[in-house]
Structure formats: structure tokens, C-alpha cells
NUBA-963416 format. One record per residue (C-alpha): x, y, z. Coordinates in pm, whole numbers, padded with zeros to 5 digits, always signed. Layout:
% residues N
XYZ;...
END
This chain:
% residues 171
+00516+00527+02447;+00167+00374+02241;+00111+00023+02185;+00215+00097+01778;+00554+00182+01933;+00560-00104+02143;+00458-00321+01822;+00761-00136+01648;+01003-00196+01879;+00861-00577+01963;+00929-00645+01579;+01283-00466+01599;+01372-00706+01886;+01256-00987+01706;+01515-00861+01410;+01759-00890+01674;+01687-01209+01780;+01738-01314+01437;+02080-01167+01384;+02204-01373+01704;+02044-01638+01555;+02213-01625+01249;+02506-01502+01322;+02558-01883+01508;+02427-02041+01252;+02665-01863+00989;+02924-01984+01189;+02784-02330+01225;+02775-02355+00834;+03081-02210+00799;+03231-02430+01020;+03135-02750+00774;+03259-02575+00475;+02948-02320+00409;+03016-02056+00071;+02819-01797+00101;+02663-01663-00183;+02532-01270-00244;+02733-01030-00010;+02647-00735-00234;+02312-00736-00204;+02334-00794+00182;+02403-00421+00293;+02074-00342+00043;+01868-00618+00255;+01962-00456+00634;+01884-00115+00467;+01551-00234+00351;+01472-00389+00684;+01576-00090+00906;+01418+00193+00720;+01072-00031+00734;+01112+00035+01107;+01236+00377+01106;+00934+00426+00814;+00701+00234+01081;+00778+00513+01339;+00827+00822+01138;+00537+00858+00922;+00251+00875+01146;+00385+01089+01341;+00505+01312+01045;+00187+01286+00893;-00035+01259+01160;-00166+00935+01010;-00412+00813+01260;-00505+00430+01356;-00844+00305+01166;-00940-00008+01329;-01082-00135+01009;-00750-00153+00900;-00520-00156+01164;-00625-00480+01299;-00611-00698+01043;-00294-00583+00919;-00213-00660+01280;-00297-01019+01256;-00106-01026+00931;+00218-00971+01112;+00174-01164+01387;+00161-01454+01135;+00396-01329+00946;+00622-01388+01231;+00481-01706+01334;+00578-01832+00948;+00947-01651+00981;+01002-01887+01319;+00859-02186+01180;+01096-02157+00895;+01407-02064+01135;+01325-02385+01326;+01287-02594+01012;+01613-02482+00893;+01758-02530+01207;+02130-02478+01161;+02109-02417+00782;+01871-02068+00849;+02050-01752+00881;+02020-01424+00726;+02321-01440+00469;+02300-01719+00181;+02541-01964+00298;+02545-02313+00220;+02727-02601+00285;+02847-02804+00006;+02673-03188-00040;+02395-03094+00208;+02052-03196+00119;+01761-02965+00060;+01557-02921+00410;+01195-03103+00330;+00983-03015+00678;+00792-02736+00826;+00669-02506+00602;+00921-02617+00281;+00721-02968+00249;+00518-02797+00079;+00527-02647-00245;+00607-02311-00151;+00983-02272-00191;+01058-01919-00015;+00811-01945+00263;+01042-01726+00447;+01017-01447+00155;+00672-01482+00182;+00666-01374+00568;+00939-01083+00475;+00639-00923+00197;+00336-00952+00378;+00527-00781+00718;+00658-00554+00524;+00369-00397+00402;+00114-00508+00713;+00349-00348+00977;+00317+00033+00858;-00052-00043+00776;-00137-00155+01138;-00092+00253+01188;-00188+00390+00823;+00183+00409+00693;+00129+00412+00365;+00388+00558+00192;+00620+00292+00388;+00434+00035+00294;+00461+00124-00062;+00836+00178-00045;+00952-00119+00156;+00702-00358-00072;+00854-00202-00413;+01225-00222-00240;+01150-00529-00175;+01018-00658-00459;+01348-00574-00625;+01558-00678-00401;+01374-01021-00428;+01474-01057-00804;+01779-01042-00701;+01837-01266-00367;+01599-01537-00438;+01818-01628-00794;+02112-01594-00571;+01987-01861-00359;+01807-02028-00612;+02153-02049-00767;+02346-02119-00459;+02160-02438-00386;+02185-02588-00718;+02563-02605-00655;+02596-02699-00312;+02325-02910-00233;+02363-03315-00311;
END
């Protein structure tokens, strides 16, 4: 197995991580009367975020795409903060973050970690540049072209959702 692998499957843990995460937090919101918001587009979003790793894997070896250091490793340092920005939102959110758009009714808008600033997705933002850093760290670019237009799209469509979802719930 290569380090690129390794990377791979260090990011698809991480995804995992997050579901275990969520799913507690989903039933934490839940719990205190959380609506959630979306569900169609949810099946679209797991799609999107598996075939980037499948993508991640396949093409270079496919396409014998090799590794150019000149762009390999800074696309490399571009996911590692993309991650660190992902967990510095989950821990701001604490409770409230999971991966579904639930929210509990009269709750007030979270105001720390990244989201004290003007920035409103920060989370989003961490999503877009992984998704198209991670297949460039090993010269996946037709990947990184798919999962950043899928995204894109999928984008217009969850962050009105939640846009939407917080104006109602949130006191």
C-alpha cells in the first residue's frame, strides 16, 4: 500500500469519524425537538463524498497518473487544513454539528470558532477545497473536476436548505 493510499484511506476514516459523530449529535438534536431539513438531497451528498474517494483511488491507477511534487504537496497541505477547518467547525458546533440539517427550534445561531467571523459556511468551505486538493495530491484530475462541479451543485442546493432552515428555527 503507498502513502497516497494511506492518505485515502486516513481521509475515509476521518469520514467515519464524522458519521459517529453525527449520528450522536442527530440524536442529541433530535432529542430537544430538532426538524431536520433536506433529506432528498442527503443520499446525493454521501454519493458525492464516496465517489471522491473511490475517484481518489481509481484514477491514478487507471491512468497511470503519476505524483508531481510541485503539485502534490501543496495540494497536500490544502487538505490537511481543510480538515483542521472541518474539526474546528465540528467542535464549535458542538452538539448542533452533524452531517444532516437538523435544527432545534428557538436555538440561537453558534457565534465562535470559525463562524465569528464573517464566513457563514466555513464548513462548505473545507468540503470544496478537499474536494478538489485530495485527487490533486496524486494528479486526479478528472476527479477533481467532477467532485468540484458535483459539488458546486449540490451546494446551491444544501446551503439554501440550511440557509432556510435556520431562519425558522433559530430565536
Amino acid at each position: 500500500m503507498d502513502w497516497y493510499t494511506l492518505l485515502v484511506a486516513a481521509v475515509a476514516a476521518e469520514r467515519l469519524a464524522e458519521l459517529v459523530v453525527g449520528k450522536r449529535n442527530s440524536a442529541w438534536t433530535l432529542a430537544r425537538g430538532g426538524v431536520e431539513y433536506g433529506r432528498g438531497h442527503y443520499p446525493w451528498m454521501v454519493a458525492l463524498h464516496t465517489g471522491l474517494l473511490l475517484g481518489c483511488l481509481v484514477e491514478p491507477a487507471v491512468a497511470d497518473r503519476p505524483f508531481l511534487p510541485w503539485l502534490g504537496w501543496p495540494m497536500l497541505a490544502l487538505v490537511v487544513l481543510a480538515q483542521g477547518l472541518r474539526w474546528w467547525c465540528i467542535l464549535a458546533l458542538g452538539p448542533y454539528w452533524n452531517t444532516r440539517v437538523i435544527v432545534v427550534p428557538g436555538a440561537r445561531l453558534v457565534r465562535r470558532g470559525p463562524y465569528r467571523f464573517a464566513l457563514r459556511h466555513p464548513n462548505y468551505v473545507a468540503v470544496a477545497v478537499e474536494g478538489f486538493a485530495l485527487p490533486l495530491v496524486h494528479s486526479a484530475w478528472v476527479t477533481a473536476l467532477l467532485l468540484t462541479v458535483g459539488n458546486t451543485l449540490l451546494m446551491r442546493v444544501r446551503i439554501p436548505c440550511e440557509d432556510a432552515a435556520l431562519r425558522a428555527a433559530v430565536a
